[in-house]
C-alpha positions as CSV (number, residue, x, y, z in Angstrom):
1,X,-232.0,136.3,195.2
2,X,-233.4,140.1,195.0
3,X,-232.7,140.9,191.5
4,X,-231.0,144.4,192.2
5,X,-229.2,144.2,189.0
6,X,-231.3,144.0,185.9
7,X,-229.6,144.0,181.9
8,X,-232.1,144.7,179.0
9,X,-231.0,142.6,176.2
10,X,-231.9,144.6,172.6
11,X,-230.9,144.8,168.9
12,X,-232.7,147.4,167.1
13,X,-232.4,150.8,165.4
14,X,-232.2,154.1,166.9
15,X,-236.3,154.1,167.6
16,X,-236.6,150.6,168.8
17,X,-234.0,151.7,171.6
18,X,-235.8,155.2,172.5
19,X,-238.9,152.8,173.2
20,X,-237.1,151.3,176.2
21,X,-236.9,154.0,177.8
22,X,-240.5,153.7,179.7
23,X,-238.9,150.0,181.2
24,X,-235.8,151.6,182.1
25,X,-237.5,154.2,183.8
26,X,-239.8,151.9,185.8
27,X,-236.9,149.7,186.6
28,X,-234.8,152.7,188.1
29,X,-237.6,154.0,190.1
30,X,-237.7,150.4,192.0
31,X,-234.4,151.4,192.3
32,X,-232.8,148.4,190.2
33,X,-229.5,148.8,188.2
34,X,-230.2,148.7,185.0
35,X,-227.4,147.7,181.9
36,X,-227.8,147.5,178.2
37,X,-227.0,144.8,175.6
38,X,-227.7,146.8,172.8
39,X,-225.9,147.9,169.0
40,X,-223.9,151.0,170.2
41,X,-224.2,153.1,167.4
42,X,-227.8,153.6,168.4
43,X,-227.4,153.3,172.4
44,X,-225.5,156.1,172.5
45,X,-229.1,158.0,172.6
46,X,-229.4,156.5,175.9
47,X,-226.2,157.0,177.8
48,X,-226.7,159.6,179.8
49,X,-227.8,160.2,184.4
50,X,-231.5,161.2,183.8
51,X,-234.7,158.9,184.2
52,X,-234.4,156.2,181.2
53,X,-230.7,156.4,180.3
54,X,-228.4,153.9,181.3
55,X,-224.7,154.0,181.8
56,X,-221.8,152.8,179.0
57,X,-223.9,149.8,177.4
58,X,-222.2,146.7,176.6
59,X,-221.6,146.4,172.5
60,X,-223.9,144.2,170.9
61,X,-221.3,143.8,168.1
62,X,-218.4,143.1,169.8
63,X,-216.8,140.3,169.5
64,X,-216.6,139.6,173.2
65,X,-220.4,138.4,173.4
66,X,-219.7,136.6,169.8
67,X,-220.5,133.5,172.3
68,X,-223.9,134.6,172.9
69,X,-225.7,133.4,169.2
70,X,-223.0,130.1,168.9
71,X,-224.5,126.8,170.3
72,X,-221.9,125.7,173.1
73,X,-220.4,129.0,172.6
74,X,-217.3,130.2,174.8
75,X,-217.5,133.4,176.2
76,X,-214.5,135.6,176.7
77,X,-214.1,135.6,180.3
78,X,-214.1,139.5,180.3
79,X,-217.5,139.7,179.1
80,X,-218.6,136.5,181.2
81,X,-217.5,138.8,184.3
82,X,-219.9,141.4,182.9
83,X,-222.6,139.4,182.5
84,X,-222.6,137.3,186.0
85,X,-222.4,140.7,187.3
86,X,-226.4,140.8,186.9
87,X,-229.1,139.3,188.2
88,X,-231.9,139.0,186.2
89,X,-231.7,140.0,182.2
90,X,-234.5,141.0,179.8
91,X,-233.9,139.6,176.4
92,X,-236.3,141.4,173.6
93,X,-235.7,138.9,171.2
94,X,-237.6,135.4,169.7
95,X,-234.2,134.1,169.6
96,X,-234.2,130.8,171.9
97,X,-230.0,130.6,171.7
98,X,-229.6,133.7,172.9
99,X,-231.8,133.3,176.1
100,X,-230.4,129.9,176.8
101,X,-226.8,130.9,176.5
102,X,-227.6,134.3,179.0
103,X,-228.9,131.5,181.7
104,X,-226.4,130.1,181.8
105,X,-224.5,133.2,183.3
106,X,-227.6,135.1,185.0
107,X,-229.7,133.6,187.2
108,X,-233.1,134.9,185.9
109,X,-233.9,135.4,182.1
110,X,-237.0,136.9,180.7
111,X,-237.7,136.4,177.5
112,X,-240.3,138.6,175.4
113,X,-241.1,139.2,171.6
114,X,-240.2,142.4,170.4
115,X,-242.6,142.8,168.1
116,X,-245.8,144.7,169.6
117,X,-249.5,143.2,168.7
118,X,-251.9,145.3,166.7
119,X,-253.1,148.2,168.3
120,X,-250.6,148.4,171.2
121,X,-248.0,150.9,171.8
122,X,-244.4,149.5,171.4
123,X,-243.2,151.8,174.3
124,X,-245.7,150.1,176.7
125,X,-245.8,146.6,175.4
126,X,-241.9,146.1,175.6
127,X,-242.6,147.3,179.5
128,X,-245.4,144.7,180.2
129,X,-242.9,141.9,181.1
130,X,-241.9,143.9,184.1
131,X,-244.0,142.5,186.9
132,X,-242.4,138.9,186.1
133,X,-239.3,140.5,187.3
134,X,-241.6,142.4,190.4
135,X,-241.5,145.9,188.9
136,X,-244.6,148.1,188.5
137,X,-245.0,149.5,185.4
138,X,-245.0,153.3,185.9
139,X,-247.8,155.8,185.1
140,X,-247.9,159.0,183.7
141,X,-246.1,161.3,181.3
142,X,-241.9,159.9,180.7
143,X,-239.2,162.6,181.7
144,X,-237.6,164.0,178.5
145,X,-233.8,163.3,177.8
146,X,-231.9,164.9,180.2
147,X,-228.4,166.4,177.9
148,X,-225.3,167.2,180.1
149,X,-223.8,170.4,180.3
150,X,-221.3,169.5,177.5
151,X,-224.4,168.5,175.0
152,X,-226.2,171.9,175.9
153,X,-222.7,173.8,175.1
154,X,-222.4,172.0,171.6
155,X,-225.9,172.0,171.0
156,X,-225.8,175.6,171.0
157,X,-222.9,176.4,169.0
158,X,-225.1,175.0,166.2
159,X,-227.7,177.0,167.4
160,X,-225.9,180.6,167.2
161,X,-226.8,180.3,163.8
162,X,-230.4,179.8,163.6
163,X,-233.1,182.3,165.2
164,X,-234.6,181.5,168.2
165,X,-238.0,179.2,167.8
166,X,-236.2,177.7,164.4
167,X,-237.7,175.5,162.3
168,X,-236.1,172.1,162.2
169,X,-236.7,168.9,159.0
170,X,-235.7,165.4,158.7
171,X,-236.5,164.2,155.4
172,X,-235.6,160.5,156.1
173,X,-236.5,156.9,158.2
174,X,-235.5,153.6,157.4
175,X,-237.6,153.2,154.3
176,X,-238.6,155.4,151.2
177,X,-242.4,154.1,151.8
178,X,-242.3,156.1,154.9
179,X,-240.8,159.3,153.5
180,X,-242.6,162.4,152.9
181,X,-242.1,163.4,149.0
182,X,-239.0,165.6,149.0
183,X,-241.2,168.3,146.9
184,X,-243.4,168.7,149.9
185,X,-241.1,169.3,152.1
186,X,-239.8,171.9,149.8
187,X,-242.9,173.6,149.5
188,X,-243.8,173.0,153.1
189,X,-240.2,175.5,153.7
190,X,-241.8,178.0,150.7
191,X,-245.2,178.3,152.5
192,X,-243.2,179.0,156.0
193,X,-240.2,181.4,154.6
194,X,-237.8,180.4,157.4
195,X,-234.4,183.1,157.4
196,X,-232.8,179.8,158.9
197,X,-233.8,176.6,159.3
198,X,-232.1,173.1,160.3
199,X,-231.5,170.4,158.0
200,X,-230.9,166.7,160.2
201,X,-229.1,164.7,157.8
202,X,-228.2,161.1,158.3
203,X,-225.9,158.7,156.7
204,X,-228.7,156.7,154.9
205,X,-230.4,160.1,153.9
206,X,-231.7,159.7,149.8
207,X,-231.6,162.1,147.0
208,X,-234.1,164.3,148.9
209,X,-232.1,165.5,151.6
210,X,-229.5,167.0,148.9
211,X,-232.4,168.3,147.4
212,X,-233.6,170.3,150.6
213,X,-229.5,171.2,151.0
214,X,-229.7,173.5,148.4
215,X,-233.1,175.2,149.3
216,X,-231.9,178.7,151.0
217,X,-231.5,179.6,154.7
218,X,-230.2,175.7,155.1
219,X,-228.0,174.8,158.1
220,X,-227.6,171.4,158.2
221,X,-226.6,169.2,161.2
222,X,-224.6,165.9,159.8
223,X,-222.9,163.6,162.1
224,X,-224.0,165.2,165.3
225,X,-224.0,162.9,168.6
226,X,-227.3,161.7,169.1
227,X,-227.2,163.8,172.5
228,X,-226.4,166.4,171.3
229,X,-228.4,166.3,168.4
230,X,-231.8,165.6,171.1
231,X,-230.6,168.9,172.8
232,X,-230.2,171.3,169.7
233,X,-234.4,169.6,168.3
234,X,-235.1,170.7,171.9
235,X,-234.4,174.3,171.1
236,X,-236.6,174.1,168.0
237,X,-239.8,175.7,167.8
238,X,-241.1,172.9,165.8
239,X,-239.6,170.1,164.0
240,X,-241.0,167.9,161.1
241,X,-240.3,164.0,160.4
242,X,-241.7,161.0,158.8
243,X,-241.5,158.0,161.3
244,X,-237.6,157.4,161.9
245,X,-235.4,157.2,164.7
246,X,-234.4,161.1,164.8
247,X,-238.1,162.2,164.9
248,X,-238.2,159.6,168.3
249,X,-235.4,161.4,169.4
250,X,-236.3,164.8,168.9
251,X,-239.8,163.5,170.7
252,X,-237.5,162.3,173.4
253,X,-235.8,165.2,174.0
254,X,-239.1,167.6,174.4
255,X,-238.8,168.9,171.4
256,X,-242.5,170.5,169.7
257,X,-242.5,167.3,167.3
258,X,-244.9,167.1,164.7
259,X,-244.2,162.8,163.3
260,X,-246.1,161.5,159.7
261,X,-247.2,158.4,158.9
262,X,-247.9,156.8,156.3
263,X,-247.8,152.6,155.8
264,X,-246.9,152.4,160.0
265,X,-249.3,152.3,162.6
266,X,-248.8,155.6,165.1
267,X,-250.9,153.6,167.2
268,X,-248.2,151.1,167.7
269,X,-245.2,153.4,166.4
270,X,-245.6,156.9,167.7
271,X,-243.1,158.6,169.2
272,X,-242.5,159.5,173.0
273,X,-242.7,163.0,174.2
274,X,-244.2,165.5,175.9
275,X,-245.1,167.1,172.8
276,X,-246.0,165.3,169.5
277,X,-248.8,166.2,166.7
278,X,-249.3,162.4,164.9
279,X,-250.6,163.6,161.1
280,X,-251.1,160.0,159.7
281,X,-252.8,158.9,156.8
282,X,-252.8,155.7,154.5
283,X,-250.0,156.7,152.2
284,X,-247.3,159.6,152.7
285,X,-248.3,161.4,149.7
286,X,-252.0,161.8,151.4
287,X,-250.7,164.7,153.9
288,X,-250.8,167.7,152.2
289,X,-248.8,170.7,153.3
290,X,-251.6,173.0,154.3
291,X,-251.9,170.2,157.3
292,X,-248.3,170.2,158.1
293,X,-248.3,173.8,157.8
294,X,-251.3,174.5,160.1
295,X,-249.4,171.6,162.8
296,X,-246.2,173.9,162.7
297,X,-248.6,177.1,164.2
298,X,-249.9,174.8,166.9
299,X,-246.4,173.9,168.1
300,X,-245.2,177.4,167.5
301,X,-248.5,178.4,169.5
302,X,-247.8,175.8,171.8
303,X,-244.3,176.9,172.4
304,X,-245.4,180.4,173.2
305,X,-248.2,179.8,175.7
306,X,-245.9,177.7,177.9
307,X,-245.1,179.9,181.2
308,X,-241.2,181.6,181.5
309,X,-239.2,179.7,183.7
């Protein structure tokens, strides 16, 4: 059977999804249909026409693939149909059960660990398993996120408000650990003087994103699609974040991205993009501002020397 038809089976946050968009990429350009099995609150970052996004993905959460993690499990015959529909899945998961019960309604199942080894880039080992399905890995820099006309029109509404080449902050990720202190951020926004600058806040945001609300010249994006969100970053003329999901999307979407780490490895974990500044060192509160300041001028440089047009 040519395996045309190719779903990537994923759970994950908003980052662990941005990282498949290398294999998605490769497994367009050997012109395979590619689907998603993946939590939709995060996939939304990837619904989209351009190299690496794929079209509606299926709901991880939905009771319709409830079937999937139960031994014996039933599925509903809807979501049966939409699984026999491909030919070959990718399942990024250790989780035996859940390959066995997609074999039994796609022909071919490749399983592979999510979890990169030391020293390897997530984005390229989640890629690796490719060839078992007959697709080259592909080469070379990743297109950004490609945002439809209606993301560029919201995207800049928001942006009406900000001057051009703004600065843009998210102050949060998945853990505290690997969160830039608040204060530095703060001072980080003294040392630069922004008029206007954007605030990214998201729902699991601590006590220092209300902290940065109230520092002037504020404008704060909260609740903003995902797209959306990538096209306004893209407009930026540099953007700070610790190690989260928005700073991968901001990478994603081109934006001039400058990403600290702290206790993760940017060796493993760095965002995707066309332009990224890692500043990592072995706790958070090692980066000092005069670095982060100094990374802001090379994006802002950056940003300037690239040709009109």
């Amino acid at each position: 059977m040519a395996l045309t038809s190719v779903l990537i089976v994923r759970a994950g946050a908003l980052g662990d999804l941005l990282l498949l968009r290398p294999t998605i990429a490769a497994l367009q350009h050997a012109r395979r249909t590619v689907g998603l099995l993946a939590p939709s609150g995060p996939a939304a970052a990837l619904i989209g026409s351009g190299p690496g996004d794929v079209p509606e993905p299926l709901p991880w959460e939905s009771p319709a693939f409830a079937g999937l993690f139960v031994d014996g499990g039933r599925q509903e015959p809807g979501a049966a149909e939409r699984l026999r529909r491909y030919a070959a899945a990718v399942v990024y998961s250790r989780d035996a059960l859940l390959a066995r019960s997609l074999g039994r309604l796609i022909p071919v199942v490749v399983q592979h660990d999510p979890a990169p080894p030391t020293g390897r880039h997530a984005g390229e080992w989640l890629a690796s398993c490719l060839p078992a399905l007959g697709v080259r890995v592909l080469e070379g820099a990743l297109p950004v996120l490609v945002p439809s006309e209606e993301d560029q029109r919201r995207a800049g509404a928001i942006a009406a408000g900000l001057a051009a080449g703004f600065l843009a902050l998210h102050p949060g990720s998945g853990s505290p650990a690997k969160n830039w202190p608040a204060a530095r951020f703060a001072e980080l926004l003294r040392s630069l003087a922004p008029a206007r600058w954007l605030l990214v806040r998201g729902p699991a945001d601590d006590a220092g994103a209300d902290v940065l609300e109230r520092v002037p010249g504020a404008c704060v994006a909260r609740d903003v699609p995902l797209r959306v969100l990538a096209a306004l970053l893209a407009r930026a003329g540099a953007y700070v974040g610790n190690d989260s999901g928005i700073t991968h999307l901001a990478a994603a979407g081109g934006a001039p991205t400058i990403a600290l780490f702290g206790p993760t490895d940017p060796r493993i974990w760095a965002p995707v993009g066309p332009r990224v500044e890692v500043l990592a060192r072995a706790t958070m509160e090692e980066i000092t501002v005069a670095e982060v300041v100094a990374a802001v001028g090379r994006a802002r440089s950056a940003a300037r020397a690239l040709p009109c047009g």
